[in-house]
C-alpha positions in Angstrom: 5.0 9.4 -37.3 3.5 11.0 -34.1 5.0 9.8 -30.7 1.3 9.5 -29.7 0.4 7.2 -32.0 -1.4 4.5 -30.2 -0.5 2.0 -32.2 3.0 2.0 -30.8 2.3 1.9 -27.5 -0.2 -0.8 -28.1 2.5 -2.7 -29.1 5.1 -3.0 -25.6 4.6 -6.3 -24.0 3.9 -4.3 -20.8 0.1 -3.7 -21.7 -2.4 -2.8 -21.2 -2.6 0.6 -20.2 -5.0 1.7 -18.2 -6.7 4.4 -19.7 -9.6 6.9 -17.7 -10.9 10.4 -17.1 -11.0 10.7 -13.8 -10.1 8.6 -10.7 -12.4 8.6 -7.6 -11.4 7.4 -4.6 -15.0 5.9 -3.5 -15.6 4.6 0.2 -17.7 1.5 -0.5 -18.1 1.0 3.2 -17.2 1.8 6.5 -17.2 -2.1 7.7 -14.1 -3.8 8.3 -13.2 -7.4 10.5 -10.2 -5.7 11.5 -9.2 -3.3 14.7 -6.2 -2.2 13.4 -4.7 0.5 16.3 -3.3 3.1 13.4 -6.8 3.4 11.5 -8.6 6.2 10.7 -11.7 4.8 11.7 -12.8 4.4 15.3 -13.8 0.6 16.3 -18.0 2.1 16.3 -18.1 3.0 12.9 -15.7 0.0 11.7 -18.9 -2.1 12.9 -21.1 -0.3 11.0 -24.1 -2.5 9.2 -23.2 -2.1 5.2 -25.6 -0.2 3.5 -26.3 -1.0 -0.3 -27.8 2.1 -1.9 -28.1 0.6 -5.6 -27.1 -3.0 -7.4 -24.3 -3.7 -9.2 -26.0 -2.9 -12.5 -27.2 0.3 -11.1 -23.5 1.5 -10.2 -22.2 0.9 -13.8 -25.0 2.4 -15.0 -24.8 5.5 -12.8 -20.8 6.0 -13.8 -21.5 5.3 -17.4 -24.1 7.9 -17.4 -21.5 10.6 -16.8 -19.8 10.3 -20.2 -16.4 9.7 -18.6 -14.4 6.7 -17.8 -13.4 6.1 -14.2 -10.3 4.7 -12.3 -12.5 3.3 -9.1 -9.8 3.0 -5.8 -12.4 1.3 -3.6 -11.5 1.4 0.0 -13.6 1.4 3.0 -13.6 -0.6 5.4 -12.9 -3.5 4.0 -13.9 -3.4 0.5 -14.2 -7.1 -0.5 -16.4 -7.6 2.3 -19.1 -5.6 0.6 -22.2 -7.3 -0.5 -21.8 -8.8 -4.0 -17.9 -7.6 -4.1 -17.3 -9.7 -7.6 -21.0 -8.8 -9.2 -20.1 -5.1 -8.9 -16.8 -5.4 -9.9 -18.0 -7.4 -13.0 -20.3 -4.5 -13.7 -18.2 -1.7 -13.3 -14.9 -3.7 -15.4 -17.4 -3.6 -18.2 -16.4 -0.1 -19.2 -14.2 1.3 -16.1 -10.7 0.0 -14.3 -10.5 -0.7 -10.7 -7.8 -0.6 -7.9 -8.4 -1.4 -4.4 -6.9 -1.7 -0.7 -7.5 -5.2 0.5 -6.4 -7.2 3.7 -7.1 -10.1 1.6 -9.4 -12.0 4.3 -12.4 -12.7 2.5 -13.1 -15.8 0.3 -14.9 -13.3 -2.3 -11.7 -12.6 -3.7 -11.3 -15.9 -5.1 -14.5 -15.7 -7.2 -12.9 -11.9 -8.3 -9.7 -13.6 -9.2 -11.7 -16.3 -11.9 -14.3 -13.8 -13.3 -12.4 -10.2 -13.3 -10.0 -10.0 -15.9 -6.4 -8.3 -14.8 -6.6 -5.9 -17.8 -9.3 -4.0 -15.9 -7.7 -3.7 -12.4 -4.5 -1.1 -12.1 -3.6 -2.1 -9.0 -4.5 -4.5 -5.6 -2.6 -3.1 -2.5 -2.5 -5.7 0.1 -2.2 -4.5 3.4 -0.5 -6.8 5.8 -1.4 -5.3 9.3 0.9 -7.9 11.1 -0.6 -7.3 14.7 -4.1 -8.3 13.4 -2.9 -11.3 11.2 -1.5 -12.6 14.3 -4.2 -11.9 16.7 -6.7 -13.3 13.9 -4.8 -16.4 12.7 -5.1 -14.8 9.5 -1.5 -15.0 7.6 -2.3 -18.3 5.7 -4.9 -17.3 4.4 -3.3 -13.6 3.5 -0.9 -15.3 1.8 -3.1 -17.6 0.1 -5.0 -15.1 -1.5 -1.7 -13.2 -2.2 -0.5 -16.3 -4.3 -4.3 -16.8 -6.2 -4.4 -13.0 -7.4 -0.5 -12.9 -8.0 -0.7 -16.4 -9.9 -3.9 -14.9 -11.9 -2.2 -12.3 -13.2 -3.6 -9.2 -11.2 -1.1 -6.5 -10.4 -0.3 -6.7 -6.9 2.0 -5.4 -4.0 2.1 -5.7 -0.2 2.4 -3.0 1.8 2.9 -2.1 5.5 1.7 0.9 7.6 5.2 1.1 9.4 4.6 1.0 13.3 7.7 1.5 15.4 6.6 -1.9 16.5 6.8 -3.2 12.3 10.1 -1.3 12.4 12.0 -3.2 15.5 10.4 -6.4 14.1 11.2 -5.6 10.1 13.3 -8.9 9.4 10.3 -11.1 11.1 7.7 -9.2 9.2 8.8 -9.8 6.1 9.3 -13.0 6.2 5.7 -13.1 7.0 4.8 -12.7 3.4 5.8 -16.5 1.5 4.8 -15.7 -2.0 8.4 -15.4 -3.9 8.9 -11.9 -5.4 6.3 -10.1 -3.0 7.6 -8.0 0.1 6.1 -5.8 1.9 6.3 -1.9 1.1 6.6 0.6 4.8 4.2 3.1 4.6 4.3 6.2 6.3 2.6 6.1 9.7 0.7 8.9 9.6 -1.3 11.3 12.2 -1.5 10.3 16.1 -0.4 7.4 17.1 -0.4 6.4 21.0 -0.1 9.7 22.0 2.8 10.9 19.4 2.7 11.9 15.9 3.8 11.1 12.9 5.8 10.5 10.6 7.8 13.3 13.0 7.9 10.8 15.7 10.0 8.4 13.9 13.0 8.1 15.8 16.7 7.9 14.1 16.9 4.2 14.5 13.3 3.5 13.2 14.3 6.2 10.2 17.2 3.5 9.5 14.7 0.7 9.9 12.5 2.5 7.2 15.0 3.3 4.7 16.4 0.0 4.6 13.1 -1.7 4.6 12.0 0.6 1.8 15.5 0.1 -0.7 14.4 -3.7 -0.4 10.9 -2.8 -1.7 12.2 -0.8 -4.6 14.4 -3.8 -5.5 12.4 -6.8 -5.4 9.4 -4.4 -7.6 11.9 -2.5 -9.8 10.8 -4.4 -12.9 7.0 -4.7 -12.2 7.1 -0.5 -11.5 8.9 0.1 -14.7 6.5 -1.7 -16.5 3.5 -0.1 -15.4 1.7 2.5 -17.7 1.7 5.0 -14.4 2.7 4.7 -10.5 0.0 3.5 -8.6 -2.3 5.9 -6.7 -1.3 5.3 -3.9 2.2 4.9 -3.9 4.3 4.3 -0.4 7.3 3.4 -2.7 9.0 6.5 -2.2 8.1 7.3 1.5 11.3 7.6 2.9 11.9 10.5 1.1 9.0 12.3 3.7 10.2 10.8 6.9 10.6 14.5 8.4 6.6 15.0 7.5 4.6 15.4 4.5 4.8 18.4 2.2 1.7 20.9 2.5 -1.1 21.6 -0.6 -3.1 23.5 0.6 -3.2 26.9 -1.9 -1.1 24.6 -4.8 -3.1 24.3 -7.8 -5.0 21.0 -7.8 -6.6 18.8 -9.9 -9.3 17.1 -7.3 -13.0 17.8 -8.7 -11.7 17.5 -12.6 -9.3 14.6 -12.8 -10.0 13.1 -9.3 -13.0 13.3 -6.7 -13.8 11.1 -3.4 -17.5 8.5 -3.5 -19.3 8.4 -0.2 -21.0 5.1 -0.3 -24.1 6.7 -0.7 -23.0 8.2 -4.2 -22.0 11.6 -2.8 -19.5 13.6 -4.7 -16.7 15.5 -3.1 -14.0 17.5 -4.7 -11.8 15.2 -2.3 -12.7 15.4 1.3 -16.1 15.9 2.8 -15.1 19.2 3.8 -15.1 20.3 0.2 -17.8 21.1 -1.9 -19.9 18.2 -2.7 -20.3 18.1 -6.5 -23.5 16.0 -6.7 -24.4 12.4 -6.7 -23.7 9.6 -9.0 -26.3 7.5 -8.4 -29.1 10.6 -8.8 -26.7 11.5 -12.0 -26.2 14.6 -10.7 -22.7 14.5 -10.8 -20.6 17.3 -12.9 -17.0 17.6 -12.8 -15.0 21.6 -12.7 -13.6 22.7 -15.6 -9.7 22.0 -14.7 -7.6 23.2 -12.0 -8.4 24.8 -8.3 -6.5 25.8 -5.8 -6.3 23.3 -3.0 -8.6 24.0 -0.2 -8.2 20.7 1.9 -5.5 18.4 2.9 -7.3 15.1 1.9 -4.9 12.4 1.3 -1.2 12.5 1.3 -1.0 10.0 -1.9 -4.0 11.8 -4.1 -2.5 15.5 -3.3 0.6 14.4 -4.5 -0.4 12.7 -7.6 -3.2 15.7 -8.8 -1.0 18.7 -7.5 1.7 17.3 -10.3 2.1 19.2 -13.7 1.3 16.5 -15.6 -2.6 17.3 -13.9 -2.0 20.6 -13.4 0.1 22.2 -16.6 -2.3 22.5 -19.8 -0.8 20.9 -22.6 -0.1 23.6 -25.4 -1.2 22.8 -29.2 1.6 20.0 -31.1 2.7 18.6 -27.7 3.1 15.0 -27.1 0.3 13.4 -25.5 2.0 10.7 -24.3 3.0 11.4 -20.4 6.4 11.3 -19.8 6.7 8.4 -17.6 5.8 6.3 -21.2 8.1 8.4 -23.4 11.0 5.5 -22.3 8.4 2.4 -23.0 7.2 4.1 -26.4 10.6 4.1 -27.7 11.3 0.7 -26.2 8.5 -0.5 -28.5 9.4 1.4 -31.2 12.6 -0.3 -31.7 11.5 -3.4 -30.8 9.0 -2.9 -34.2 11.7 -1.4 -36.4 13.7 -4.5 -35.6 11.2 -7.2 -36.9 
């Protein structure tokens, strides 16, 4: 009996896997309500007007089109601030999984809660950006939403770009999050930050902070982690180990423009950032992904390099091997036992 039998896996109470050809991390938008100091994104473009360039139908459409099935990380921005948020998350679910970055202020993420069904969505990382809860009166309802999409099934964590200002304040700040289980995750502060940068910048008492803040994370999510089919994308669950700085990519083979490419929210294709070669446009179905494996020739995203520089993107799979990827070879035979015993 082969161990990639799907049957089997089909079987583990954890599913359902979330199964796709290639993961795009697409900017929906460049809007967001908040001013957080630490973004990427200066406060002009943040206030950008959203553009639509196609309807909900015309999106899933578009991605159909291409033959393949897509993991979709929407970001922006805010991403459930964009125009008919739940329509085109309906449309897309139809044949493609989602994940998303979400400060969890808008009320669109009720409706997404009724009508999209968990099995579609990988992951929802809820950023907590304390500073602008506080200067927004925004916890409550942070929280409330936490609770809806947690109670609904949705997998979920709550994560926390780890200022030295989050770091002194670590106890308070966690106790800012009142749904029982959740925590928040530190993530790496990364890049300039008022006039020092980082992660280098950490200092040993903030390092502390960090490591301490990150063992509770692993604890209170240790069971919802091992359950998972795969990590999520992005994946601050292990940041302490890169406290010193982040690893370089840049000549490693990479996957980015096979397995993984970045959406501009007009539909532009990128290998993964805009400085790499743009690869068409979904919308004009223009769209065609390389062969396999590239050199990297960017440093896009700390999380996506990581993930499609790893062999399990990267190593071609030789005739009679396993196709299940090793972080399910312990949940296969979990569920195979569990079968044998019946």
């Amino acid at each position: 009996m082969p161990w990639d039998a799907p049957w089997i896996v089909s079987r583990a109470p954890e599913l359902p896997i979330v199964q796709y050809d290639i993961e795009a991390d697409w900017q929906l938008l460049n809007t967001c309500n908040y001013r957080c100091d630490y973004c990427f994104f200066p406060g002009e473009v943040l206030g950008e007007k959203t553009v639509r360039y196609g309807t909900p139908d015309e999106w899933a459409d578009a991605f159909s089109a291409t033959g393949q099935t897509f993991l979709l990380h929407l970001t922006g921005g805010e991403p459930s601030a964009y125009p008919d948020f739940v329509d085109l998350c309906a449309a897309l679910t139809r044949h493609h999984f989602l994940s998303f970055n979400s400060n969890l202020t808008q009320a669109s993420l009720g409706d997404f809660a009724r009508r999209i069904g968990p099995a579609r969505v990988s992951v929802i990382n809820a950023g907590l950006h304390p500073d602008e809860r506080m200067r927004r009166r925004g916890l409550e309802v942070f929280n409330l939403n936490l609770a809806l999409l947690h109670a609904a099934g949705f997998p979920i964590f709550v994560s926390v770009v780890a200022t030295p200002q989050v770091l002194a304040a670590a106890e308070e700040v966690m106790r800012q999050v009142t749904v029982p289980g959740l925590v928040p995750v530190p993530k790496l502060l990364r890049g300039t930050y008022r006039g020092r940068h980082y992660p280098e910048a950490y200092d040993g008492a903030e390092r502390e902070a960090f490591r301490a803040m990150s063992r509770l994370a692993r604890a209170a999510y240790a069971g919802w982690r091992a359950a998972r089919s795969e990590p999520p994308t992005i994946d601050p669950f292990e940041d302490d180990d890169f406290l010193a700085g982040t690893p370089p990519f840049r000549g490693k083979a990479c996957a980015a423009g096979s397995r993984f490419v970045r959406i501009d929210p007009q539909g532009d294709v990128f290998r993964c950032g805009s400085d790499t070669a743009m690869q068409g446009n979904i919308l004009a179905g223009t769209f065609v992904p390389l062969a396999g494996p590239r050199p990297c020739d960017s440093g896009y995203c700390f999380y996506f390099c990581r993930k499609y520089t790893g062999p399990m993107f990267t190593s071609q799979a030789s005739p009679g091997t396993s196709l299940v990827p090793p972080h399910l070879v312990k949940r296969v035979g979990t569920a195979l036992q569990r079968i044998l015993k019946r």
